[in-house]
N, C-alpha and C positions, 0 to 999 in steps of 0.2 A: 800487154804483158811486159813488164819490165824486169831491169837485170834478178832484182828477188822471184821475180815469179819464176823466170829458166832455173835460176840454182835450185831454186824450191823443186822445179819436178825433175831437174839431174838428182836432184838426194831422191825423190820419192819415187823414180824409177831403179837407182841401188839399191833400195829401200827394197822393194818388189821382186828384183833379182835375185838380194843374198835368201828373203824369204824362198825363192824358186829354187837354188842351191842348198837349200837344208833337203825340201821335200826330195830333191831328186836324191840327197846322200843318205837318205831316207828307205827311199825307195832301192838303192841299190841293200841295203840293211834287210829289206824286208822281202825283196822279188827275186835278189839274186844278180848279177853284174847285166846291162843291159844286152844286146843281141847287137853285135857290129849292122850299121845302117838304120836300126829301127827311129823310131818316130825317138824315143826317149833318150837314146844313145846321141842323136841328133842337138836334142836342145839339151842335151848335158852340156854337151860339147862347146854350144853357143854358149852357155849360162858361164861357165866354167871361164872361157876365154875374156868375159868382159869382169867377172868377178877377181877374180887370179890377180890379177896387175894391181888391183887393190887390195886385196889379203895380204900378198907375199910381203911388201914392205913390211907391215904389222906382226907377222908370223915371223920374222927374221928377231924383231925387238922384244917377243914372245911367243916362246917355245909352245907349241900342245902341252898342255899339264897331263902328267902319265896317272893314272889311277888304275893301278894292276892290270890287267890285258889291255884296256882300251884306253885312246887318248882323246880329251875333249882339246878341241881348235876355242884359245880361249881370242884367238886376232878377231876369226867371227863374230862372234858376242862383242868383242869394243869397238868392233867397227860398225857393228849394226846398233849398237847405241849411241854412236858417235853420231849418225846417221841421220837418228829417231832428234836426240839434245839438238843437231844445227837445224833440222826442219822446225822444231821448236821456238827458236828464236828467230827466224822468220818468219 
C-alpha cells in the first residue's frame, strides 16, 4: 500500500465518521439526548472529538444557514463532499 492508498482510507474512514455524526445527530432528533455513560453517549463523544477539529475550521468560513427555527450545518455537506471529490481522484 502506498502513500495513495493511506490517504485514500484516512478520507474513507472521515468519510465513515461524518456518515456516523449525522446518524448519531440524528438520533439525538429522534431518541431524545443520550443517557450520561451509555453505549451511544460514548461514541458520540468519540465521533464528535475526531470529527470537530475538522468541521470547526469550515463552520468558522461558513455560518449554519438559518431557515426559521432550525439551522442546517452547511461546513458538513462541504466537507463531506470535499471528502467523497479527493477520494475520487485517487
Amino acid at each position: 500500500m502506498g502513500l495513495l492508498g493511506i490517504v485514500d482510507l484516512a478520507l474513507l474512514i472521515v468519510q465513515f465518521l461524518l456518515i456516523a455524526r449525522a446518524v448519531l445527530d440524528w438520533s439525538v432528533v429522534l431518541a431524545g439526548p443520550a443517557m450520561p455513560g451509555s453505549v451511544r453517549s460514548r461514541v458520540s463523544g468519540g465521533v464528535f472529538a475526531v470529527t470537530e477539529p475538522i468541521l470547526a475550521p469550515v463552520r468558522r468560513l461558513v455560518p449554519p444557514l438559518r431557515a426559521g427555527g432550525m439551522s442546517i450545518d452547511l461546513s458538513f455537506m462541504l466537507v463531506f463532499f470535499a471528502v467523497v471529490i479527493l477520494r475520487s481522484f485517487i
